[in-house]
VEXKOLDO-369245 format. One record per residue: x, y, z of N, C-alpha, C, O in turn; residue number from 1. Coordinates in Angstrom, 1 decimal. Example, Ala and Ser with C-alpha at 12.3 -4.5 7.8 and 13.67 -1.06 7.14 Angstrom:
REM residues 2
<rec <13.2, -5.7, 7.8>, <12.3, -4.5, 7.8>, <13.2, -3.3, 7.8>, <14.2, -3.3, 8.5>, 1>
<rec <12.8, -2.2, 7.1>, <13.7, -1.1, 7.1>, <12.9, 0.0, 7.9>, <13.4, 1.1, 8.0>, 2>
This chain:
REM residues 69
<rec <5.9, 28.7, 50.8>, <4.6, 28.1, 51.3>, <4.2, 27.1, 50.2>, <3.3, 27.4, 49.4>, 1>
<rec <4.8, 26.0, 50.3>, <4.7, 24.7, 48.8>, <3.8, 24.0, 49.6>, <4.0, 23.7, 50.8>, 2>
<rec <2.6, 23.5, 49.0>, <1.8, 22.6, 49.2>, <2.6, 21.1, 48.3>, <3.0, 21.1, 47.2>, 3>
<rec <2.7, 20.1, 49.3>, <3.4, 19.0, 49.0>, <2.6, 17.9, 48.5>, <1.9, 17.3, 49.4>, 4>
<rec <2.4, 17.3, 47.1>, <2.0, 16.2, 47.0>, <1.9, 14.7, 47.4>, <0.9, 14.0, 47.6>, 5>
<rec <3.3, 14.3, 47.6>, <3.4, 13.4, 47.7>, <5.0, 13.3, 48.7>, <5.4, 14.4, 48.7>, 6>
<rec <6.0, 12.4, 49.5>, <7.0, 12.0, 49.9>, <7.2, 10.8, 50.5>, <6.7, 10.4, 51.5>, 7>
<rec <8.1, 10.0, 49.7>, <8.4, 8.8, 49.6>, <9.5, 8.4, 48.9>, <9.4, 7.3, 48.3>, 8>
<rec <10.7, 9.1, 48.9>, <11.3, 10.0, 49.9>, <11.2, 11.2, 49.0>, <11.7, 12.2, 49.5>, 9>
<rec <10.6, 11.4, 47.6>, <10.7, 12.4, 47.1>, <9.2, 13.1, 47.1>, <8.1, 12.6, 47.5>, 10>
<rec <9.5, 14.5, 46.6>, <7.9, 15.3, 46.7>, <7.5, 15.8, 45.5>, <8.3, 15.4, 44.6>, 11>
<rec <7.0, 16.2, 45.2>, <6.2, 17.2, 44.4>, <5.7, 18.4, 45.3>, <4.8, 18.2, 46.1>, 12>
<rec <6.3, 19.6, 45.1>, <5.7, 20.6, 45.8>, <5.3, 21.4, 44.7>, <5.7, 21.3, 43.6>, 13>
<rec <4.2, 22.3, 45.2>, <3.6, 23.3, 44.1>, <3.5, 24.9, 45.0>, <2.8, 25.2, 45.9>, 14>
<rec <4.3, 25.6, 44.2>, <4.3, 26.8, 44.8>, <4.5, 28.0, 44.2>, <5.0, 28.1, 43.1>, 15>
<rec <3.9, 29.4, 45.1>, <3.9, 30.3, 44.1>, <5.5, 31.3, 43.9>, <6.2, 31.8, 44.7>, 16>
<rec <5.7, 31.4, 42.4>, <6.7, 31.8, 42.6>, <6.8, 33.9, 42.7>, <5.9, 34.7, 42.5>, 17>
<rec <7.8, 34.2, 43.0>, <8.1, 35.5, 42.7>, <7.0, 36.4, 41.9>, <6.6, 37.5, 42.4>, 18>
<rec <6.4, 35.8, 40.7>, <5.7, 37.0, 39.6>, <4.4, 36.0, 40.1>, <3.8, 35.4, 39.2>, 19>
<rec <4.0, 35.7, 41.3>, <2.6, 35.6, 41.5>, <1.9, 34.8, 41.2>, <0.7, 34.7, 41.7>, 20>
<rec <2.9, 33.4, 39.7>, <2.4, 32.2, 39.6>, <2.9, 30.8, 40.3>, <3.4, 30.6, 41.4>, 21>
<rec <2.6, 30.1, 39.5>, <2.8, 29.0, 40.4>, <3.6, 28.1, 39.6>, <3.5, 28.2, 38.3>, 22>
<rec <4.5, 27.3, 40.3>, <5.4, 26.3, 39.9>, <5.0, 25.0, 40.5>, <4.1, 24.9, 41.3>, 23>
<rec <5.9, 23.4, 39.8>, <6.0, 22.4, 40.7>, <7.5, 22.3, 41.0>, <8.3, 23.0, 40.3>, 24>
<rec <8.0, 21.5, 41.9>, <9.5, 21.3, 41.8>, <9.4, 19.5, 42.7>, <8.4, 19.0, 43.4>, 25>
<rec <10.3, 19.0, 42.4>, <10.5, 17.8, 42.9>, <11.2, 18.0, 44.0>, <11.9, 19.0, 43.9>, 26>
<rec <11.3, 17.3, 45.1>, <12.3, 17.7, 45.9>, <12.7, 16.4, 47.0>, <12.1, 16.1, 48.0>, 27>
<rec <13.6, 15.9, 46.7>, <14.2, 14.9, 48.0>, <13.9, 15.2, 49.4>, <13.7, 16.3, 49.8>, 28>
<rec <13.9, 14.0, 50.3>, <13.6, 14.2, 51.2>, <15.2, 14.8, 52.1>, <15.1, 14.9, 53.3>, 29>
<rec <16.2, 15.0, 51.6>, <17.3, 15.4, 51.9>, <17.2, 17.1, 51.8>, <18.2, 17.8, 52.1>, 30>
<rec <16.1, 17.5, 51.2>, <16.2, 19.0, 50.3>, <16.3, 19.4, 48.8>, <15.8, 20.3, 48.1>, 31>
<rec <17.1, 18.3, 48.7>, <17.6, 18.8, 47.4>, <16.4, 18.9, 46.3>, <15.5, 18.0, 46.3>, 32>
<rec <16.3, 19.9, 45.6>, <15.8, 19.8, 44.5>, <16.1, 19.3, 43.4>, <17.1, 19.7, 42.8>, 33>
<rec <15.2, 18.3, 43.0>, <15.5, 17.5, 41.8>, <15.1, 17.9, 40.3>, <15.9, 17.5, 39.4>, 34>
<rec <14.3, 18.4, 40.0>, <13.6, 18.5, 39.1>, <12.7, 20.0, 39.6>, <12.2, 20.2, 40.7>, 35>
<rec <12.5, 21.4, 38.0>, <11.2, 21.7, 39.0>, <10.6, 22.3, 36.9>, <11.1, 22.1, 35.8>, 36>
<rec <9.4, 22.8, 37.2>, <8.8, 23.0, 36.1>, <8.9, 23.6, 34.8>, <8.4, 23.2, 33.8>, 37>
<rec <9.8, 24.8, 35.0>, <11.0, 25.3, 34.2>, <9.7, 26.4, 33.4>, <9.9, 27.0, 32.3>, 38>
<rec <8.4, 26.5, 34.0>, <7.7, 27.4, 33.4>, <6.7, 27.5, 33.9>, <6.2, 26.4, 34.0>, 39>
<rec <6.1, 28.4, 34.4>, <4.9, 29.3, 35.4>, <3.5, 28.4, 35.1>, <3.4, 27.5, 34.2>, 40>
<rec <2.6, 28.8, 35.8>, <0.9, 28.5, 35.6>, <-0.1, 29.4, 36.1>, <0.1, 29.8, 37.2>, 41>
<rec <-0.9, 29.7, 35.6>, <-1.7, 30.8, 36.3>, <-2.3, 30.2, 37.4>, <-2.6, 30.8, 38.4>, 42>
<rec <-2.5, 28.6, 37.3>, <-3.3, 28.6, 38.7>, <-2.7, 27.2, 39.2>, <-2.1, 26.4, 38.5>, 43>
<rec <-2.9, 26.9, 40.5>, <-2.4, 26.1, 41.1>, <-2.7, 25.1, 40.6>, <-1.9, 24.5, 39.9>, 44>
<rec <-4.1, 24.9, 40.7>, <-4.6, 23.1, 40.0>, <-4.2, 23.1, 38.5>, <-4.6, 22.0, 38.0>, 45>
<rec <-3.4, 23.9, 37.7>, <-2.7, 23.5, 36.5>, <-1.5, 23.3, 36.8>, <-0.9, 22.6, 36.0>, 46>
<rec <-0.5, 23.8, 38.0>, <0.2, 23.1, 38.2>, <0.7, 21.7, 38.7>, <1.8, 21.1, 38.5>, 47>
<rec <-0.5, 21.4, 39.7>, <-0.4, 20.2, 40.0>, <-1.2, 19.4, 39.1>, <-1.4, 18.2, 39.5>, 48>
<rec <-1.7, 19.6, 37.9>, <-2.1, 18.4, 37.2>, <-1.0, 18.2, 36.4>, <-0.7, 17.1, 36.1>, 49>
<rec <-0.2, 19.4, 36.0>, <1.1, 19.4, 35.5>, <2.2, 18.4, 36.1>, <2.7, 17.6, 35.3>, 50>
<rec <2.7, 18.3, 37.4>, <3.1, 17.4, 38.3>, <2.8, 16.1, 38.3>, <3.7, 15.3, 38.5>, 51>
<rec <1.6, 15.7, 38.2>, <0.9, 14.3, 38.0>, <1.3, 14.0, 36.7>, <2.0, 13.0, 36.5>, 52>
<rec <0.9, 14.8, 35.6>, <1.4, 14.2, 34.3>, <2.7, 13.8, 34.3>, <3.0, 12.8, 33.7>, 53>
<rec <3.6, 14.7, 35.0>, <5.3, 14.0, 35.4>, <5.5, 13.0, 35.9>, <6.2, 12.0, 35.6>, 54>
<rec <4.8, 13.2, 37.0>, <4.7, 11.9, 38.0>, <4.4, 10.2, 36.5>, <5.0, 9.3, 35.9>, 55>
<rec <2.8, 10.9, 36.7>, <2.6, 9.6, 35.3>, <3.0, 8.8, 34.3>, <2.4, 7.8, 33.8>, 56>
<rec <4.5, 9.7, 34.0>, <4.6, 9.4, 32.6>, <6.3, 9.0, 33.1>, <6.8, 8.0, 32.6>, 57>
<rec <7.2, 9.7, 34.3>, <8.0, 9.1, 34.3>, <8.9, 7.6, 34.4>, <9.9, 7.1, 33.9>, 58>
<rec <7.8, 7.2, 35.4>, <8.5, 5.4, 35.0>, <8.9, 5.2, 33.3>, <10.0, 4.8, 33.0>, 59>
<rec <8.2, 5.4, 32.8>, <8.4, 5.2, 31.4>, <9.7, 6.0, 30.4>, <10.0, 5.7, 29.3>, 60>
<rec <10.2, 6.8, 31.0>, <11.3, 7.4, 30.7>, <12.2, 7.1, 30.4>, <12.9, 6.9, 31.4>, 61>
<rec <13.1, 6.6, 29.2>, <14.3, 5.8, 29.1>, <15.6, 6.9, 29.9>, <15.4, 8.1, 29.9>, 62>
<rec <16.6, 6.6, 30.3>, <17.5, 6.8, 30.9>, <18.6, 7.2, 29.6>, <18.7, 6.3, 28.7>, 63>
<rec <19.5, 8.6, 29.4>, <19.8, 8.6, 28.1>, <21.4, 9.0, 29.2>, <21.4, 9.5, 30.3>, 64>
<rec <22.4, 8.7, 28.6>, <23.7, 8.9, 28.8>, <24.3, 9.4, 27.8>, <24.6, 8.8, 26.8>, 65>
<rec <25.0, 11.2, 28.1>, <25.3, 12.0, 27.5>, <27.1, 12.0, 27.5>, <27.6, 12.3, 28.6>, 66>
<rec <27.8, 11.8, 26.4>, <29.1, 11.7, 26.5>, <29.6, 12.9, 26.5>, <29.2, 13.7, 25.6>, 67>
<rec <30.9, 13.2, 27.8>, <31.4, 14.3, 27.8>, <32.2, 14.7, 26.8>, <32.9, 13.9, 26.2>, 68>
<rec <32.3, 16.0, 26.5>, <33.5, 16.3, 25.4>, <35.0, 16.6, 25.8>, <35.9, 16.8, 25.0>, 69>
């Protein structure tokens, strides 16, 4: 039951997980999950301000390329 931010073609969903808190996850309009929070919130509106700050700050993200061993 993910309340959806945003799709174009990707989302921001915010939902509760298993132990009763809440997550965000990114998610394509294909399904796939792209990205998700990687750590709980007691309450919804901390995790979607949490999501916005992702949202906010990723354009700015440099792109890092990790060489295989």
């Amino acid at each position: 039951d993910a309340a959806i931010l945003e799709f174009d073609p990707i989302a921001f969903e915010v939902y509760r997980d298993q132990g009763d808190e809440f997550r965000w996850r990114l998610r394509h309009s294909n399904g796939q999950i792209i990205a998700d929070s990687g750590e709980a919130y007691a309450s919804r509106s901390n995790a979607v301000e949490a999501a916005k700050r992702v949202r906010s700050h990723a354009p700015a993200a440099e792109t890092i390329e990790l060489e295989q061993a």
